[in-house]
N, C-alpha and C positions, 0 to 999 in steps of 0.2 A: 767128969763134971767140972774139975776144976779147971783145965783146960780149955773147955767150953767157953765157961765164964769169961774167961781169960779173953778167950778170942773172940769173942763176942763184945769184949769193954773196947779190946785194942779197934773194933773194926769201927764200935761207933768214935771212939777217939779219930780214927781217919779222915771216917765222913766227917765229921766235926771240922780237919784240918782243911779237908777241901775243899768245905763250904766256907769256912773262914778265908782260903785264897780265894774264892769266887768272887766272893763280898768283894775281898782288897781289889781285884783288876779291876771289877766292875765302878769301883770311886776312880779306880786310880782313871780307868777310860774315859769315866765321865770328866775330869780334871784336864784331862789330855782332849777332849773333844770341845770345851769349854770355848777356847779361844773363835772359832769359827761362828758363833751367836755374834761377836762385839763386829766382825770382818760385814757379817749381814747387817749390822746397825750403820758402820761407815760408809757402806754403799751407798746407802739409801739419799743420807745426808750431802753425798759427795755430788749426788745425780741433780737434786733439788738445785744447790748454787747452780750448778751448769741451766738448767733450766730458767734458773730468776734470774739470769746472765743474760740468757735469749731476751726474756720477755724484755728486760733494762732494754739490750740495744733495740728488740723492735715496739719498744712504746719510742724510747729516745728518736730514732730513725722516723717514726708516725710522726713526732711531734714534729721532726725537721722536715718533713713533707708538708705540714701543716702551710709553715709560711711561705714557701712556695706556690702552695695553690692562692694563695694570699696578695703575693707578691704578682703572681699572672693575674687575679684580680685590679690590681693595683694597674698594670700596664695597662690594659686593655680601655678603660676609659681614656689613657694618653693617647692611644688607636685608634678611638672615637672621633675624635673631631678634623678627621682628616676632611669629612664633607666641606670643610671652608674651599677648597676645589672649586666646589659647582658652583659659587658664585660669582666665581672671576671670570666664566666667558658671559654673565651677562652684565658684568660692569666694564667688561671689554666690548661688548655691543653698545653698551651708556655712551660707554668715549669715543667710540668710531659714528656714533648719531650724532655727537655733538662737536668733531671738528671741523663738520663745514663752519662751525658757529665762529670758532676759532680766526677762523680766517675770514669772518666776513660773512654778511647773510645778502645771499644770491636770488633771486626770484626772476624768473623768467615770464615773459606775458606769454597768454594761452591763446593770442588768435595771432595765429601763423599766414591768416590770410592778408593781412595789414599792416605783420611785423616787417617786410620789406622796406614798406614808404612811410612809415608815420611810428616812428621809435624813441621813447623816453628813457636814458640812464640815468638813475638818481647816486650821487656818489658821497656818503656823509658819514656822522659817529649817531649818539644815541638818541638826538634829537629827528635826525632822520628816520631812524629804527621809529619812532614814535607816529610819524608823520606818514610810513607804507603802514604799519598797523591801523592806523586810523580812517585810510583811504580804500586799502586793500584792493587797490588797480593793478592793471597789466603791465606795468611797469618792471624795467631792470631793477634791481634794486641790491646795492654794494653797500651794507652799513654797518656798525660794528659800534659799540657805548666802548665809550672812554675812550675812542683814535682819536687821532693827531696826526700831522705832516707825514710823519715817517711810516705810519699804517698803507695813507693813502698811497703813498709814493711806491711799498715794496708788496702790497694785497689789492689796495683799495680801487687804484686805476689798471692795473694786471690781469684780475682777474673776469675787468667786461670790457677790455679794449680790444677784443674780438668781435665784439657785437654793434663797435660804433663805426657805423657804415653812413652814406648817404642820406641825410634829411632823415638822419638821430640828431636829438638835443640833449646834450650831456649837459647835468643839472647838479651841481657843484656844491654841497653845505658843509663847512668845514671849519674849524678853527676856533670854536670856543673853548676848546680844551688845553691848547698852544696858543694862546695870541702871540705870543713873543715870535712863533715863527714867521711869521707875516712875511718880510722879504723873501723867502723861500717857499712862501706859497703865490708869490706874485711871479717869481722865476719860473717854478715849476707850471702852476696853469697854462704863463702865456705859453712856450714851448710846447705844451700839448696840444693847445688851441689852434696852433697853425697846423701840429700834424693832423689833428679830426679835419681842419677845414679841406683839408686835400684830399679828405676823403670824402667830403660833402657834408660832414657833420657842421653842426651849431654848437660852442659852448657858453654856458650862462653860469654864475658865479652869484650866490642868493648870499646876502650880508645876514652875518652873525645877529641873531633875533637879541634883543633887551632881555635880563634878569630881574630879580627881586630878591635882596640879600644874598647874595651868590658869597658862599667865601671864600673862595676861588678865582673871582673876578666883577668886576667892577664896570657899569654900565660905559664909565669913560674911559674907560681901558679899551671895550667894546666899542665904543665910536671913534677911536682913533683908529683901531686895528680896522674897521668899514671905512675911513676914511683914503687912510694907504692903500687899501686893495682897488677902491672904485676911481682914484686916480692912476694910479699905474698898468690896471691890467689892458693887454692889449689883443684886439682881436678876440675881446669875451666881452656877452653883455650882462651889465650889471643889475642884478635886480634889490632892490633897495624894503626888503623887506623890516627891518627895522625900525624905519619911520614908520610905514603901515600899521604896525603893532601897536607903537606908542602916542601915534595918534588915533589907533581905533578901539583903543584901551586892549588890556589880552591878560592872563593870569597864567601862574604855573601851578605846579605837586608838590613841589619842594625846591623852588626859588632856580632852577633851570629849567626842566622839562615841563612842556606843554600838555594840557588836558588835552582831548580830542578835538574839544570844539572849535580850539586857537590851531591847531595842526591842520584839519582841515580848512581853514580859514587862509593859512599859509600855503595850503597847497593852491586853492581854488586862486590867488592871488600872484603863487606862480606862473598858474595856466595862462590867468589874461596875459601875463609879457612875453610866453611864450608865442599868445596867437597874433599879438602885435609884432612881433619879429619874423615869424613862420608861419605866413596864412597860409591856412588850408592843413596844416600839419596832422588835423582829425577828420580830416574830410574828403 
């Protein structure tokens, strides 16, 4: 019995020993496995930066696209106004319609059945121009505001001395805007006047019409300047429209140019010295 006991105390004493080691591995494992929780916490943490790294560079990168599409906005109105193009071939159509003007306004007559025998060149500056508006006949007409000598000489007489043929009357108004050139429009006329005559033409030489406060020139400036010419020129006849005017009273627009009703008036007073020099000229 007593041995029993005996062995019986020693055996729960064992189990007692062994569950006592049990207990101890089992802390000591849990100690020992301990570490691998904190390794799962660093991960976690480690992954996240990586990520808010991403999202940084792709908001940063979004934001730097931003001014780009910003900046091609930006261009694209400078792109716009390229249409200023299509206006310049019809202001290069404006300037090819108006350099016949340039050089002179040209008018051809329209009955080709009588232009042979019976031809008017009218060859003048802006009083002229006043004077075929006014009339708006079939006449040549060479005229141009604001000439002088040197228009006439390198445009003026150029470009209708092809058309002065046989029993044409070249009708000459020139020099209010030059009086000074006077001698050189008394040179140049007469020389032209013998070559038309050789070719059956007439030339006539109509005296610079009176002003009214001109301040550019001076009625006596003008009558000396008619004076020189209607003594010198030769082999041209002179038509003395000046007196006309001033003895038939006449008015301007602005102290040179003539209304219509004195243009006409000048012209119709061309006509008669015309028909007293070249009968039959109309007929």
């Amino acid at each position: 019995m007593i041995f029993t006991k005996k062995y019986r105390t020693g055996q729960i004493v064992l189990t007692a020993c062994i569950a006592a080691v049990c207990m101890f591995s089992d802390v000591h494992g849990a100690e020992v496995a301990g570490p691998p929780a904190p390794k799962t916490l660093t991960v976690t943490p480690t992954e996240k930066p990586k990520s808010t790294a991403k999202s940084k560079s792709t908001s940063t990168s979004k934001s730097k696209s931003t001014p780009k599409s910003k900046s091609a906005l930006t261009q694209k109105p400078e792109a716009t106004p390229i249409p200023a193009s299509t206006p310049t071939p019809e202001q290069e159509a404006e300037t090819d319609k108006q350099n016949p003007a340039d050089q002179g306004t040209l008018s051809k007559p329209d009955h080709p059945d009588t232009i042979s025998a019976d031809k008017l060149v009218f060859i003048g500056d802006s009083r002229t121009e006043g004077l075929r508006d006014a009339v708006n006949d079939d006449s040549i007409w060479s005229c141009l505001s604001s000439m002088g000598y040197d228009w006439m000489v390198s445009t003026g007489v150029p470009q209708v001395e092809d058309q002065i043929e046989d029993n044409t009357a070249v009708i000459i108004l020139m020099g209010v805007n030059d009086l000074y050139h006077v001698n050189d429009y008394v040179s140049y006329i007469n020389s032209k006047a013998a070559e038309w005559e050789n070719r059956g033409a007439q030339t006539y030489f109509v005296s610079v019409g009176p002003v009214q406060n001109d301040p550019y020139c001076s009625n006596a400036e003008i009558e000396s300047f008619n004076a020189v010419m209607q003594a010198n020129l030769s082999g041209v006849t002179y038509i003395d429209v000046y007196s006309h005017l001033v003895s038939e009273g006449f008015s301007t627009v602005d102290g040179t140019h003539y209304p219509d009703s004195v243009s006409v008036d000048i012209y119709n007073y061309i006509l008669d010295h015309l028909e007293e020099q070249r009968s039959g000229i109309w007929g």
